[in-house]
C-alpha positions as CSV (number, residue, x, y, z in Angstrom):
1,X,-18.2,3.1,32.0
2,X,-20.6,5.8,31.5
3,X,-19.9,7.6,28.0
4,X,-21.7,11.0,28.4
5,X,-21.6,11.8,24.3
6,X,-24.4,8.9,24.1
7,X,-26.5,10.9,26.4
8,X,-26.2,14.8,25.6
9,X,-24.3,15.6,22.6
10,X,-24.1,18.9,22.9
11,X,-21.0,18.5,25.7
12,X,-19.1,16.9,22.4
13,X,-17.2,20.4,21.6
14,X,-16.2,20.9,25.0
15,X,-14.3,18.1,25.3
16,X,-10.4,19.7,24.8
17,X,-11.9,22.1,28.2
18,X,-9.4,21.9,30.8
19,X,-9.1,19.6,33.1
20,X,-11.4,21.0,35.8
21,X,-13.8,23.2,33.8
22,X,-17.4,23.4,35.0
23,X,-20.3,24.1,32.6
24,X,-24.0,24.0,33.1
25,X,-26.9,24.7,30.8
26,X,-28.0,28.5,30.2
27,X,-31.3,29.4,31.2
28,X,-31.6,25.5,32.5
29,X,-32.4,23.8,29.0
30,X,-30.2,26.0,26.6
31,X,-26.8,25.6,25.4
32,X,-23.9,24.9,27.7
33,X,-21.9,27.4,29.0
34,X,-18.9,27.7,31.2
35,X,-19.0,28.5,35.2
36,X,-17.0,31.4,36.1
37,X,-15.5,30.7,39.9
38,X,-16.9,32.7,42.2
């Protein structure tokens, strides 16, 4: 089982998101932020 917290802790306070919620990294390397649908 693949535990993503081990690997990038910075997805640890979006963990109560939806289920469904999308996020990718701003700017490629910065923080995390959510994806709007388009």
């Amino acid at each position: 089982m693949l535990h993503l917290p081990n690997y990038d802790p910075d997805i640890i306070p979006l963990l109560d998101a939806p289920v469904g919620s999308a996020f990718e990294r701003k700017g490629g390397t910065g923080s995390l932020v959510a994806v709007e649908d388009e």
